[in-house]
mmCIF file of the N, C-alpha and C atoms, coordinates in Angstrom:
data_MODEL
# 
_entry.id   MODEL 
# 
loop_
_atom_site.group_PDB 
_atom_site.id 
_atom_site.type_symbol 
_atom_site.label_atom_id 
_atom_site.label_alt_id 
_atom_site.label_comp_id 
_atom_site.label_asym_id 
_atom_site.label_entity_id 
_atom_site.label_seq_id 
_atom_site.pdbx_PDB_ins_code 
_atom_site.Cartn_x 
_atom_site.Cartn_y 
_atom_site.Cartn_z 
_atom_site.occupancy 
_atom_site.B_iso_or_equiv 
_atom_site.pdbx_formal_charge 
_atom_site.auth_seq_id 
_atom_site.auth_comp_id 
_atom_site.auth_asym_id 
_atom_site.auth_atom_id 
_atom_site.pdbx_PDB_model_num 
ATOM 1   N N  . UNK A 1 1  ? -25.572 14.853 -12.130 1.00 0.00 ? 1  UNK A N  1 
ATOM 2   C CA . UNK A 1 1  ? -24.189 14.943 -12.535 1.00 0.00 ? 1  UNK A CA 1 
ATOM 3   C C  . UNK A 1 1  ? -23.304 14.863 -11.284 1.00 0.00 ? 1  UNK A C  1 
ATOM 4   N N  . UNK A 1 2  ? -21.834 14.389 -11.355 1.00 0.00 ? 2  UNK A N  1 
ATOM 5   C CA . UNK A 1 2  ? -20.941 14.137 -10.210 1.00 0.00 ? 2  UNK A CA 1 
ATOM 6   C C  . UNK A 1 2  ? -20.316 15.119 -10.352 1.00 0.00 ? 2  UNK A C  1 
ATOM 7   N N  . UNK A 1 3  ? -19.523 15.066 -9.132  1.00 0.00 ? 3  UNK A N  1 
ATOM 8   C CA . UNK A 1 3  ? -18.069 16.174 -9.024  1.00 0.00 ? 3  UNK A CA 1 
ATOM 9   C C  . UNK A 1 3  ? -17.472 16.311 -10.466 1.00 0.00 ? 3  UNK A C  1 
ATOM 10  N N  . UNK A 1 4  ? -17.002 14.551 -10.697 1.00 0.00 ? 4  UNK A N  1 
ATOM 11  C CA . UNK A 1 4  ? -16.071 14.903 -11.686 1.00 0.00 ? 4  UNK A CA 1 
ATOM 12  C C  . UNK A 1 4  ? -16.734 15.312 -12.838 1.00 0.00 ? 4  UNK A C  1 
ATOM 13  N N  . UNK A 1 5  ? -17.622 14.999 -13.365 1.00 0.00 ? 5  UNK A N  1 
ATOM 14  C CA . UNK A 1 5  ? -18.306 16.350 -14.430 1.00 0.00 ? 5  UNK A CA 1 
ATOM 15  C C  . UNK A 1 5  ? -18.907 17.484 -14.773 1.00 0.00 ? 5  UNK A C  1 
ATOM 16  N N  . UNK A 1 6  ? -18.872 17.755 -13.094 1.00 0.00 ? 6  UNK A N  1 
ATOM 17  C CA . UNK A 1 6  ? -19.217 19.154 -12.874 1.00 0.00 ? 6  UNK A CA 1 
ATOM 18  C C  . UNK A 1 6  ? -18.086 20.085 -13.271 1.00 0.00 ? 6  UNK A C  1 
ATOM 19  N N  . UNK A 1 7  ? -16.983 19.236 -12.818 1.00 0.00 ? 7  UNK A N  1 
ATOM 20  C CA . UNK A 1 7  ? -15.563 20.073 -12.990 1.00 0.00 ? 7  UNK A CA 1 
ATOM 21  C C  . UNK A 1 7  ? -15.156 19.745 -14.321 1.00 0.00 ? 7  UNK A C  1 
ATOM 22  N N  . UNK A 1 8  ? -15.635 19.038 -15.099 1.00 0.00 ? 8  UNK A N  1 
ATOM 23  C CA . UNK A 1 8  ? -15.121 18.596 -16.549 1.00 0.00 ? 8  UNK A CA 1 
ATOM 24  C C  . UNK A 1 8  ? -16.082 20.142 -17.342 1.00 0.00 ? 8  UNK A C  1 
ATOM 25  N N  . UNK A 1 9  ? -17.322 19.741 -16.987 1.00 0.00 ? 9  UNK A N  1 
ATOM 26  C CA . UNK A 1 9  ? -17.705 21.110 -17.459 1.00 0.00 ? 9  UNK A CA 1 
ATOM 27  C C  . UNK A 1 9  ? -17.536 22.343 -17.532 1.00 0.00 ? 9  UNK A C  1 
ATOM 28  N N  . UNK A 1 10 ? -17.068 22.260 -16.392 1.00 0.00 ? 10 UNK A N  1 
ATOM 29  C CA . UNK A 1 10 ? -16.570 24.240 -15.787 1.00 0.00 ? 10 UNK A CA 1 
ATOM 30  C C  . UNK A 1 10 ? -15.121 24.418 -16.060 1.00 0.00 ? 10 UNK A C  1 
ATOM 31  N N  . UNK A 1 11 ? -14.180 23.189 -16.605 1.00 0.00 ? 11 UNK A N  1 
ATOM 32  C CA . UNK A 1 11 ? -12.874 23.395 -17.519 1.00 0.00 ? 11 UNK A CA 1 
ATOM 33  C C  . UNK A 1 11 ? -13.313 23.851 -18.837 1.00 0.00 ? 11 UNK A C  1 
ATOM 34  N N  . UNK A 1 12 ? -14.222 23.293 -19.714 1.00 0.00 ? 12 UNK A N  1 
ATOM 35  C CA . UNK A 1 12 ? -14.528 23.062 -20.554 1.00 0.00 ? 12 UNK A CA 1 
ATOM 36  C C  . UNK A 1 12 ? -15.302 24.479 -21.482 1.00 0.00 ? 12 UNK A C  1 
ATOM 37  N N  . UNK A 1 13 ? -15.698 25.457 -19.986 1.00 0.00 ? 13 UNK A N  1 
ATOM 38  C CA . UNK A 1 13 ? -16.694 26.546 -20.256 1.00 0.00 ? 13 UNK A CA 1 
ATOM 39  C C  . UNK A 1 13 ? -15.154 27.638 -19.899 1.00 0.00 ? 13 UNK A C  1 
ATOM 40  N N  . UNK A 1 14 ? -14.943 27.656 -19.574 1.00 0.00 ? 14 UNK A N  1 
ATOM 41  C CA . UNK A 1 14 ? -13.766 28.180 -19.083 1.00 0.00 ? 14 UNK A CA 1 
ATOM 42  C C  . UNK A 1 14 ? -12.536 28.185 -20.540 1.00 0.00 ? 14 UNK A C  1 
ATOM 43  N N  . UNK A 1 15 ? -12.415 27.073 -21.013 1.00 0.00 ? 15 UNK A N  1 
ATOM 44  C CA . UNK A 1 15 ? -11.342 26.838 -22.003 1.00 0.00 ? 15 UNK A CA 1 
ATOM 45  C C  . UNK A 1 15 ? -12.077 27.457 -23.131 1.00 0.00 ? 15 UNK A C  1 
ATOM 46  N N  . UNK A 1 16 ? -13.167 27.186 -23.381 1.00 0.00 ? 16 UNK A N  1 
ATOM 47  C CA . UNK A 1 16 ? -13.608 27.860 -24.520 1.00 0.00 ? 16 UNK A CA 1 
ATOM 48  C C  . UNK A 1 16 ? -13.505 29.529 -24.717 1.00 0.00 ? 16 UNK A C  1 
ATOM 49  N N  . UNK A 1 17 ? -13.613 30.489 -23.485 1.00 0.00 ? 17 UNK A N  1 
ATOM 50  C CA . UNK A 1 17 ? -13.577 31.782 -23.529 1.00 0.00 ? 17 UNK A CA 1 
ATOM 51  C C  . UNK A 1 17 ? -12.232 32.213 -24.167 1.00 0.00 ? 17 UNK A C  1 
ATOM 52  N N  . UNK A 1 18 ? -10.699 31.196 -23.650 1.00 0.00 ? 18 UNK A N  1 
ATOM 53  C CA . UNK A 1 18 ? -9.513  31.004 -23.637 1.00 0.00 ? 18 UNK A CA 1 
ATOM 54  C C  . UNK A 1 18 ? -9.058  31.023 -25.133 1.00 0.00 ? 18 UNK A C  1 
ATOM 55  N N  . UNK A 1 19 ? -7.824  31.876 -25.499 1.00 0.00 ? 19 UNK A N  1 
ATOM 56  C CA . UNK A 1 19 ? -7.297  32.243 -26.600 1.00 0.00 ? 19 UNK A CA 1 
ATOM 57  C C  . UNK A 1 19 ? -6.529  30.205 -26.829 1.00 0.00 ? 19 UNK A C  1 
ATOM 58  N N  . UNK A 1 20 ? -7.511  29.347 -27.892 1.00 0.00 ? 20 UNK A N  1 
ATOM 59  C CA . UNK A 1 20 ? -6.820  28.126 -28.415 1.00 0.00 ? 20 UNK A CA 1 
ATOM 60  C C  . UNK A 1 20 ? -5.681  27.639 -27.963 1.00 0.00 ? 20 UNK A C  1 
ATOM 61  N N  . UNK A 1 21 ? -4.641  28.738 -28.436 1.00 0.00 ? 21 UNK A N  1 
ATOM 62  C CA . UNK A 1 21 ? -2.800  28.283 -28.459 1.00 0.00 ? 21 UNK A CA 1 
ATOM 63  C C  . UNK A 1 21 ? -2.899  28.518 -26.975 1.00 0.00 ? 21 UNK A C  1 
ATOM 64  N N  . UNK A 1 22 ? -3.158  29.092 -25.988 1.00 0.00 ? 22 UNK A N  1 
ATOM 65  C CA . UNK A 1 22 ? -2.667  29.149 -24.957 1.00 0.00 ? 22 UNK A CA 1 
ATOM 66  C C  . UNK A 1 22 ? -3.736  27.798 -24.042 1.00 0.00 ? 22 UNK A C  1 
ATOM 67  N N  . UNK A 1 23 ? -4.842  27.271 -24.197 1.00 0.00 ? 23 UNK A N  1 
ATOM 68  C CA . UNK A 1 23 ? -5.451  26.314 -24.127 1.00 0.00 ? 23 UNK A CA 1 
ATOM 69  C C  . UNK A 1 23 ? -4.023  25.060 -24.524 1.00 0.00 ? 23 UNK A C  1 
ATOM 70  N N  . UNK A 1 24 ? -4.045  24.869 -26.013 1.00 0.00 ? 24 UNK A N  1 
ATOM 71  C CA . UNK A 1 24 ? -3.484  23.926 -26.205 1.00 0.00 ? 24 UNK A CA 1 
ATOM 72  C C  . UNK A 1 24 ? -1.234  23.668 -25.203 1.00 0.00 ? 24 UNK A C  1 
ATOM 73  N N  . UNK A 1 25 ? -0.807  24.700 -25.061 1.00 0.00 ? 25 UNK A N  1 
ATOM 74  C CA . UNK A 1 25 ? -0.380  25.250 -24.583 1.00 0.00 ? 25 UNK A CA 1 
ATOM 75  C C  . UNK A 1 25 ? 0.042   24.387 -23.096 1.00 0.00 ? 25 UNK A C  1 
ATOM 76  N N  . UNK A 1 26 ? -1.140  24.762 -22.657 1.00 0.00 ? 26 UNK A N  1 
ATOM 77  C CA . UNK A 1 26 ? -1.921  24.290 -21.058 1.00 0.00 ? 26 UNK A CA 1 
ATOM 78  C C  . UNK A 1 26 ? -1.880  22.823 -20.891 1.00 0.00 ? 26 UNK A C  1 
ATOM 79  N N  . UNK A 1 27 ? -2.726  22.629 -22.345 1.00 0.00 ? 27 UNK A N  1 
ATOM 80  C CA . UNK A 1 27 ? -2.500  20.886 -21.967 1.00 0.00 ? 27 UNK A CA 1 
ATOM 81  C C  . UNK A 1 27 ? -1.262  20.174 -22.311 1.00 0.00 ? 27 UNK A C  1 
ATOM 82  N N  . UNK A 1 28 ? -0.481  20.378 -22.984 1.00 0.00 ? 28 UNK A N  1 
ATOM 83  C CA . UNK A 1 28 ? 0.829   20.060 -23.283 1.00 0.00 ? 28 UNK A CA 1 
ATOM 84  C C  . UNK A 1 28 ? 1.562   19.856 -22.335 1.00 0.00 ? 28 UNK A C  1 
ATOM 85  N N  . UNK A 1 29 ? 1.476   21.233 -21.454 1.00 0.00 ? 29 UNK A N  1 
ATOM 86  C CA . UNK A 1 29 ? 2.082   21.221 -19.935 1.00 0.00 ? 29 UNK A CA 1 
ATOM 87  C C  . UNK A 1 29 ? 1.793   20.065 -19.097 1.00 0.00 ? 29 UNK A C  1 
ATOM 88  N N  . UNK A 1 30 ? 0.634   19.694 -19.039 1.00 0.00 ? 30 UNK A N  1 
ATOM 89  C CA . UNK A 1 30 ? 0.184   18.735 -18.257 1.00 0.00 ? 30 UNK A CA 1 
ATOM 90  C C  . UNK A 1 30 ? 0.068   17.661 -18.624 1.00 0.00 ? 30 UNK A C  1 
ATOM 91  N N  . UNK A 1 31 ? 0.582   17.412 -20.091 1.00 0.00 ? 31 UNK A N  1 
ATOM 92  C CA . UNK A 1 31 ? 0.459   15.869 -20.237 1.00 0.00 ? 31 UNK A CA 1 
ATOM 93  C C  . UNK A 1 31 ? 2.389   15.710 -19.982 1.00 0.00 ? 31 UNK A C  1 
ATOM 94  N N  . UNK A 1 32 ? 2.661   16.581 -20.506 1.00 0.00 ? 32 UNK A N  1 
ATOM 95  C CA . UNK A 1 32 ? 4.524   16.199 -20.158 1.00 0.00 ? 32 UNK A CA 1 
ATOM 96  C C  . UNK A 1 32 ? 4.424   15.857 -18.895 1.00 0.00 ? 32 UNK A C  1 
ATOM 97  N N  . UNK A 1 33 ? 4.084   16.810 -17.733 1.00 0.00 ? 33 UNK A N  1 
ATOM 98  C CA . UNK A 1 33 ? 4.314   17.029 -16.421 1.00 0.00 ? 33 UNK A CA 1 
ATOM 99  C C  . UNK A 1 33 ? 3.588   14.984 -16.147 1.00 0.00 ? 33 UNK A C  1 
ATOM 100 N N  . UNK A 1 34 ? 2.520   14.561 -16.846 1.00 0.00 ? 34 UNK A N  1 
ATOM 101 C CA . UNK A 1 34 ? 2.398   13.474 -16.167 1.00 0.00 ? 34 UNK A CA 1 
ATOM 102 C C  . UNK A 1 34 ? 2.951   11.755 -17.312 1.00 0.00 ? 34 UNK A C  1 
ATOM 103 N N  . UNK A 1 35 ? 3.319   12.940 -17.707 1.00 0.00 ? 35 UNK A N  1 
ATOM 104 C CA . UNK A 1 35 ? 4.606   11.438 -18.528 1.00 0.00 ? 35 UNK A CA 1 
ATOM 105 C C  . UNK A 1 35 ? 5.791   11.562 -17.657 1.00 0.00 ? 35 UNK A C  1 
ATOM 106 N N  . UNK A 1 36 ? 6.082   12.521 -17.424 1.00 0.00 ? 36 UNK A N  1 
ATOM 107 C CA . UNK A 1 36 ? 7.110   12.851 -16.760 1.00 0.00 ? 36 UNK A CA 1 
ATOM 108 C C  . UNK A 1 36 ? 7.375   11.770 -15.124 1.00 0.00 ? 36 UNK A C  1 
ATOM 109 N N  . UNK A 1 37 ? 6.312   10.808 -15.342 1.00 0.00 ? 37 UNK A N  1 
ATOM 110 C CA . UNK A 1 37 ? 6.810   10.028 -14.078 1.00 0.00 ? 37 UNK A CA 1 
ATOM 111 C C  . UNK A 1 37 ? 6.274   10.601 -12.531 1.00 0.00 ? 37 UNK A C  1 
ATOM 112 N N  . UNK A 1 38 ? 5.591   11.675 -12.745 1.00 0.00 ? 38 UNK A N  1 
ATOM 113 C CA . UNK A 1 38 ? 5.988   12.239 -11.230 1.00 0.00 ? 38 UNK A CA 1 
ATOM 114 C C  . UNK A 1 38 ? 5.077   12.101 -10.145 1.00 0.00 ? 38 UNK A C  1 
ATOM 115 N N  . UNK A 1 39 ? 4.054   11.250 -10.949 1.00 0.00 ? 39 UNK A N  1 
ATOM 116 C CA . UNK A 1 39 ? 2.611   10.422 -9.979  1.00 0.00 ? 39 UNK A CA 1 
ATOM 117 C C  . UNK A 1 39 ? 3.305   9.316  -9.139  1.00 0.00 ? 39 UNK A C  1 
ATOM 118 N N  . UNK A 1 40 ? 4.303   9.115  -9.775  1.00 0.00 ? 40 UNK A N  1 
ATOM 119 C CA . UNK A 1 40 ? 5.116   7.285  -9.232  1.00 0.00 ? 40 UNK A CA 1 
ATOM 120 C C  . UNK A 1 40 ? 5.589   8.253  -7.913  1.00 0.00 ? 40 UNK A C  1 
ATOM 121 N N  . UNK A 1 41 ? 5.813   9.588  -7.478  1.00 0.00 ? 41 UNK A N  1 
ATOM 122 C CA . UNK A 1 41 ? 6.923   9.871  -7.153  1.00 0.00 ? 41 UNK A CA 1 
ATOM 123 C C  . UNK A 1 41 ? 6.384   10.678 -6.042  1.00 0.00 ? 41 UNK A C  1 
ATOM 124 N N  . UNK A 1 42 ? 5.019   10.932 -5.910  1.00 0.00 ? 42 UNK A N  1 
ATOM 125 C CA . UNK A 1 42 ? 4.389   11.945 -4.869  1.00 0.00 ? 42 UNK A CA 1 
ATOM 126 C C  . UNK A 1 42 ? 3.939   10.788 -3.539  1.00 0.00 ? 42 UNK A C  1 
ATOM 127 N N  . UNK A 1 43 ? 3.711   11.417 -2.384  1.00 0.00 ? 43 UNK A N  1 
ATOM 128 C CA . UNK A 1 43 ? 3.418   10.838 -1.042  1.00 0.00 ? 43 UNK A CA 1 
ATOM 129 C C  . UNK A 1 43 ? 2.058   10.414 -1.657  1.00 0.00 ? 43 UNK A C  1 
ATOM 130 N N  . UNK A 1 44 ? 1.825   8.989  -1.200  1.00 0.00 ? 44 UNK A N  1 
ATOM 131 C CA . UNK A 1 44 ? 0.474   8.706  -0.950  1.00 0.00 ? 44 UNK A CA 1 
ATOM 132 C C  . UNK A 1 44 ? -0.236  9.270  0.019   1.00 0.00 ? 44 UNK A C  1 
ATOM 133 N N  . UNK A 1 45 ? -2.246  9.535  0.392   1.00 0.00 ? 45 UNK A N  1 
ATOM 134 C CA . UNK A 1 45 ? -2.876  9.676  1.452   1.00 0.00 ? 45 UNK A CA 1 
ATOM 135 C C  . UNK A 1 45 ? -2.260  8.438  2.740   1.00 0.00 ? 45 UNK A C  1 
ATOM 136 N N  . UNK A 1 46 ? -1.764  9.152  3.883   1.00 0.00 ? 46 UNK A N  1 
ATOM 137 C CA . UNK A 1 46 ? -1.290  8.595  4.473   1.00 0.00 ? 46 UNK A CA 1 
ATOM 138 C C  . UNK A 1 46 ? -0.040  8.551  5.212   1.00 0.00 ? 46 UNK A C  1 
ATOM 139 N N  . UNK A 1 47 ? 0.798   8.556  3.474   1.00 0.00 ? 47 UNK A N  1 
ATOM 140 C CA . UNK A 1 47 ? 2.261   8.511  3.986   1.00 0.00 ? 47 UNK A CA 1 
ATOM 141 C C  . UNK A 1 47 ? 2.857   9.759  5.020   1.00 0.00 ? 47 UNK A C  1 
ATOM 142 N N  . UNK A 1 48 ? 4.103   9.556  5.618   1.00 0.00 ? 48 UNK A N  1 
ATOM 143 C CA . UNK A 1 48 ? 4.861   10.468 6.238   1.00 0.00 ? 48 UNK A CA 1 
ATOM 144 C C  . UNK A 1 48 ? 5.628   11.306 5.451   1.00 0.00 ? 48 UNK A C  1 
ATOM 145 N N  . UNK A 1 49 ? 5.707   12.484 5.632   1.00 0.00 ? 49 UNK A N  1 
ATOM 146 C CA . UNK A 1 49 ? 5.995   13.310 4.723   1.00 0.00 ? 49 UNK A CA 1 
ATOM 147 C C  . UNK A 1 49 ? 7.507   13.594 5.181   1.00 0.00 ? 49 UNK A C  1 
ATOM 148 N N  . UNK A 1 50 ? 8.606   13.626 4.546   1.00 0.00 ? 50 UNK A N  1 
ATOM 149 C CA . UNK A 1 50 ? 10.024  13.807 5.036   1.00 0.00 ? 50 UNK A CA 1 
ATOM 150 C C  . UNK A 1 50 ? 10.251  14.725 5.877   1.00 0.00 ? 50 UNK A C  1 
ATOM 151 N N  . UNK A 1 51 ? 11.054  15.384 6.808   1.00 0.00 ? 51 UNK A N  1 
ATOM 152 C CA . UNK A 1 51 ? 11.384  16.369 7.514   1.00 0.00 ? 51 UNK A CA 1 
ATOM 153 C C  . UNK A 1 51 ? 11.455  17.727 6.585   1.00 0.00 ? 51 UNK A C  1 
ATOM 154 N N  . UNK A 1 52 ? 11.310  19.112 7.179   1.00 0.00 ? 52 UNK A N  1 
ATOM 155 C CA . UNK A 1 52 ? 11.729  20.244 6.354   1.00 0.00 ? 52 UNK A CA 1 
ATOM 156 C C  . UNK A 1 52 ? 11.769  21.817 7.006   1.00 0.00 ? 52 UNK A C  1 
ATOM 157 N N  . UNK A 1 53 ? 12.031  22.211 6.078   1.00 0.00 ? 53 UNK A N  1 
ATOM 158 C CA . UNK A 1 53 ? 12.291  23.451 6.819   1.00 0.00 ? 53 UNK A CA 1 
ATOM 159 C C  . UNK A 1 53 ? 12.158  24.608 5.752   1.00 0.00 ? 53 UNK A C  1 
ATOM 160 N N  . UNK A 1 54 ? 10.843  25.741 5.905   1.00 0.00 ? 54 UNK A N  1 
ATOM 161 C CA . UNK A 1 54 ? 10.028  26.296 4.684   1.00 0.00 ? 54 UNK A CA 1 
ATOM 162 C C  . UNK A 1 54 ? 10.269  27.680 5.019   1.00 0.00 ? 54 UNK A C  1 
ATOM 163 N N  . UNK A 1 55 ? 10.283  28.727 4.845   1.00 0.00 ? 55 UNK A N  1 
ATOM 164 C CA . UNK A 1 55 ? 10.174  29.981 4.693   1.00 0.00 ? 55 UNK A CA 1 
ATOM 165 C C  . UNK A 1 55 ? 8.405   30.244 5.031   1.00 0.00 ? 55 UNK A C  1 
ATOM 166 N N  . UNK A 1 56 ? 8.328   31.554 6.115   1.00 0.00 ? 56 UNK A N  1 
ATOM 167 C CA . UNK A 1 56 ? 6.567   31.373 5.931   1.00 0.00 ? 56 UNK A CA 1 
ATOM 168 C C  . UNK A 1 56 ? 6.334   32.628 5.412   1.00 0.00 ? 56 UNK A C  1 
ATOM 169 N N  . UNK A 1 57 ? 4.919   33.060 5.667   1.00 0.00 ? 57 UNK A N  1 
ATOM 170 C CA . UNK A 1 57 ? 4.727   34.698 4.667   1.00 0.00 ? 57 UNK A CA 1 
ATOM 171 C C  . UNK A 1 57 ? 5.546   36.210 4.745   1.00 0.00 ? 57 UNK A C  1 
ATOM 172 N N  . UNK A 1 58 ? 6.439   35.621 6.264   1.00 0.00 ? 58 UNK A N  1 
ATOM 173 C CA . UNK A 1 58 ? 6.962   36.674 6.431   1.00 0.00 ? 58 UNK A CA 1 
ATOM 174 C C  . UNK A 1 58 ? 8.656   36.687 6.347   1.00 0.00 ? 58 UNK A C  1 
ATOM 175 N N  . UNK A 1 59 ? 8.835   35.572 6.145   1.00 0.00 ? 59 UNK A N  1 
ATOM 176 C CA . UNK A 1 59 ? 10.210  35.384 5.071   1.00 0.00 ? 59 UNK A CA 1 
ATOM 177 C C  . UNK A 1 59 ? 10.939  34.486 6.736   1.00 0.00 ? 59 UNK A C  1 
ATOM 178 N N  . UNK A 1 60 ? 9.980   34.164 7.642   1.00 0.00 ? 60 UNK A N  1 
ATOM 179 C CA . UNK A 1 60 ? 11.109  32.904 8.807   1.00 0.00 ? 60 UNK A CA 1 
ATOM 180 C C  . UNK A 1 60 ? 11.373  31.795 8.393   1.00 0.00 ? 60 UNK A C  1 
ATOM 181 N N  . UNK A 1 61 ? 12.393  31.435 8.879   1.00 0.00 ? 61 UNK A N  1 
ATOM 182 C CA . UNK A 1 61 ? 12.657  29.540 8.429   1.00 0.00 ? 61 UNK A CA 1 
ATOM 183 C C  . UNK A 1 61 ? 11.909  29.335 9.680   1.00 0.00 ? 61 UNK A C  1 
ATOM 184 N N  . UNK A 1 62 ? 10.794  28.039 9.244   1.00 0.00 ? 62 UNK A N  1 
ATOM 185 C CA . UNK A 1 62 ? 10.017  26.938 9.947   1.00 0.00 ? 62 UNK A CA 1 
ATOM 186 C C  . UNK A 1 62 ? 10.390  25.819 9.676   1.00 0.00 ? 62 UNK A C  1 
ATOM 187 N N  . UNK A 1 63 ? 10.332  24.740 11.003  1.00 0.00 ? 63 UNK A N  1 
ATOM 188 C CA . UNK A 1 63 ? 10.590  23.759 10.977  1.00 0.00 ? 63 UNK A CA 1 
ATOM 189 C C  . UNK A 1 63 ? 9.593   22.815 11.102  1.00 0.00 ? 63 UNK A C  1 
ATOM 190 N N  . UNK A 1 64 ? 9.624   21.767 9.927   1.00 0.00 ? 64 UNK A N  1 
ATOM 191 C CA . UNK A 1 64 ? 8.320   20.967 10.742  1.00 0.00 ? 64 UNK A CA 1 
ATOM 192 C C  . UNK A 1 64 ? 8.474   20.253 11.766  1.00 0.00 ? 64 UNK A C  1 
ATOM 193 N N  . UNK A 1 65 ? 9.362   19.719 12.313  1.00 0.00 ? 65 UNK A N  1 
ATOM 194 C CA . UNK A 1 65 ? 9.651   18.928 13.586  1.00 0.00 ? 65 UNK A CA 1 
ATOM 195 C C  . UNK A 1 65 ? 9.150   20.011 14.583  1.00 0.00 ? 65 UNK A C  1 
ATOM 196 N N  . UNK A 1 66 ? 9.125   21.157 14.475  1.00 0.00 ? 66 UNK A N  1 
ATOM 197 C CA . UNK A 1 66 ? 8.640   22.192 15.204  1.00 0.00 ? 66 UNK A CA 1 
ATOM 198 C C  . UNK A 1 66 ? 7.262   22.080 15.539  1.00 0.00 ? 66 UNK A C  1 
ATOM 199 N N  . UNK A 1 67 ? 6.372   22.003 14.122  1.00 0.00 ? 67 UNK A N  1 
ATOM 200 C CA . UNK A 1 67 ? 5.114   22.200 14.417  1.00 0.00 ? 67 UNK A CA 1 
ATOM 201 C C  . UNK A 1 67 ? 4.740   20.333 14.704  1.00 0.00 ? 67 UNK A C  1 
ATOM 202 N N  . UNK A 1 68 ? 5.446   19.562 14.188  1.00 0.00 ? 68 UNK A N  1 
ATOM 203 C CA . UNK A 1 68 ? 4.698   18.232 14.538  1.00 0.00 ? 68 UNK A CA 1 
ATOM 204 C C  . UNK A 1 68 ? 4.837   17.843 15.918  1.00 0.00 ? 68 UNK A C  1 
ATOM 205 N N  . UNK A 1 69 ? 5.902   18.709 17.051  1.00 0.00 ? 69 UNK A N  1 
ATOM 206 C CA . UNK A 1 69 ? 5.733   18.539 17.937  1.00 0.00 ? 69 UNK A CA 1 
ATOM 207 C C  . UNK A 1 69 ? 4.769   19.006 19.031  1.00 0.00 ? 69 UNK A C  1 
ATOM 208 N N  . UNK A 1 70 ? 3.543   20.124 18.176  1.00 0.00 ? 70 UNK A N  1 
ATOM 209 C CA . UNK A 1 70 ? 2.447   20.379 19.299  1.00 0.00 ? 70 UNK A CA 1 
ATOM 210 C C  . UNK A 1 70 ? 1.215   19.468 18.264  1.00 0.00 ? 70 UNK A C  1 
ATOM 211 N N  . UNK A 1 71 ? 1.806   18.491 17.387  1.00 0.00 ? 71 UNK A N  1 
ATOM 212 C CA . UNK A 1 71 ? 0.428   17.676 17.194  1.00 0.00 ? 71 UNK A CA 1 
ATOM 213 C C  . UNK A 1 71 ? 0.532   17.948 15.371  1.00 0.00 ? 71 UNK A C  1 
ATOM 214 N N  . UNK A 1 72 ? -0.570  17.249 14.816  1.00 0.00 ? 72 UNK A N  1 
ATOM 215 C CA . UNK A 1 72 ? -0.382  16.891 13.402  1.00 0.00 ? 72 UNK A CA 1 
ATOM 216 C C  . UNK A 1 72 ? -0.673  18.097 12.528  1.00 0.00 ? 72 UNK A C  1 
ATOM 217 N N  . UNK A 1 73 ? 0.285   18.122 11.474  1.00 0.00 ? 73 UNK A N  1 
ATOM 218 C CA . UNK A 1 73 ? 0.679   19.134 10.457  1.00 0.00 ? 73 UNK A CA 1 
ATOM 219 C C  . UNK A 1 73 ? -0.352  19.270 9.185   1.00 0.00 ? 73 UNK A C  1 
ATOM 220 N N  . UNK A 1 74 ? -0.965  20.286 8.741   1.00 0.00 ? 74 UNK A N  1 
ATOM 221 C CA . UNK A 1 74 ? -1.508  20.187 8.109   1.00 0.00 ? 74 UNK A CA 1 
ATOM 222 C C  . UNK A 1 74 ? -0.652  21.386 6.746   1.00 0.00 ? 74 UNK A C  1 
ATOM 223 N N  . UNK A 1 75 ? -0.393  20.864 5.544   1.00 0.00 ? 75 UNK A N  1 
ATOM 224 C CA . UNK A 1 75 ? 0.481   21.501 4.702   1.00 0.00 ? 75 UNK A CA 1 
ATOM 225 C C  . UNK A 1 75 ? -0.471  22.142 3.658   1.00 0.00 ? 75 UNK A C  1 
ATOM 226 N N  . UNK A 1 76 ? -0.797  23.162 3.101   1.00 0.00 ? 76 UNK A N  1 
ATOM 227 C CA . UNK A 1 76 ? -1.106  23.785 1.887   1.00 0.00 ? 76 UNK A CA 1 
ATOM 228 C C  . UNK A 1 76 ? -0.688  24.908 1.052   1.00 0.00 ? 76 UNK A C  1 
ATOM 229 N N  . UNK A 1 77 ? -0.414  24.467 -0.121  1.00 0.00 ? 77 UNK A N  1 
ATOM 230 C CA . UNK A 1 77 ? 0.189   24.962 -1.196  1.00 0.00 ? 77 UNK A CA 1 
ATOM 231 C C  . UNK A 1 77 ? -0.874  25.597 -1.879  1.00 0.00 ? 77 UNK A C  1 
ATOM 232 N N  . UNK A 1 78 ? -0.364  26.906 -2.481  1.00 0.00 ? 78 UNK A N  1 
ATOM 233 C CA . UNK A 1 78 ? -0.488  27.650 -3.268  1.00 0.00 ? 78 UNK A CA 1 
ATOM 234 C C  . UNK A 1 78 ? -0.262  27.784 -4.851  1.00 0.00 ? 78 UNK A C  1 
ATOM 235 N N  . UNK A 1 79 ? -0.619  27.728 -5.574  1.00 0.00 ? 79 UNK A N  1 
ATOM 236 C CA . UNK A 1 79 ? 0.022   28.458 -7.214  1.00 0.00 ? 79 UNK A CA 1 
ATOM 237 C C  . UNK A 1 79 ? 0.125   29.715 -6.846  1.00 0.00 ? 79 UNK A C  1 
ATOM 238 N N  . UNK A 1 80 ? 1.509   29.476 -7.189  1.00 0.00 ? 80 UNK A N  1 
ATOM 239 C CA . UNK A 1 80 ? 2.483   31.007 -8.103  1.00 0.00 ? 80 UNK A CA 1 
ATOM 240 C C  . UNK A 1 80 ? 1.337   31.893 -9.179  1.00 0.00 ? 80 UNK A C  1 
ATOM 241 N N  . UNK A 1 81 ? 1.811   32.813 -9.309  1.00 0.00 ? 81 UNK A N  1 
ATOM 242 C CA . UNK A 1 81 ? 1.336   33.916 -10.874 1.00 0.00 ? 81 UNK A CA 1 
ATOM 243 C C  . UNK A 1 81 ? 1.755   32.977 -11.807 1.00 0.00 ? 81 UNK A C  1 
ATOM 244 N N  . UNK A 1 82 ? 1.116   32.326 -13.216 1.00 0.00 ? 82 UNK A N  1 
ATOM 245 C CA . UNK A 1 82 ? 1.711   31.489 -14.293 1.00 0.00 ? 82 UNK A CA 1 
ATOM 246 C C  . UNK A 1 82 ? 1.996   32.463 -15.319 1.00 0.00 ? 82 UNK A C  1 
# 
């Protein structure tokens, strides 16, 4: 079996424990979110990512021109509580 059906499975084992309506719920979210256009609209692998300026864990404004000036930026995001 591959990645991607390893992970098809372990959604799948996972959704089933899951109260239905909040399953169905879930996917609703995610099929709007990708009608919604917003694949056309994200950076490709590769691209340059615009300038910015983020808040970090301890509530400072950071700049990325800041950090891209000791060398390349590496960005990762989190999920919120849903």
């Amino acid at each position: 079996m591959g990645l991607r059906e390893d992970l098809t499975a372990m959604r799948l084992e996972r959704e089933a424990k899951r109260n239905p309506e909040w399953v169905r719920i879930m996917h609703k979210a995610t099929d709007d979110l990708g009608d919604s256009g917003i694949r056309d609209r994200v950076l490709k692998p590769g691209s340059a990512a615009p300038q910015f300026a983020l808040s970090n864990a301890r509530g400072e404004m950071r700049d990325s021109r800041e950090w891209l000036a000791k060398g390349p930026l590496v960005l990762c995001f989190y999920r919120g509580v849903w």
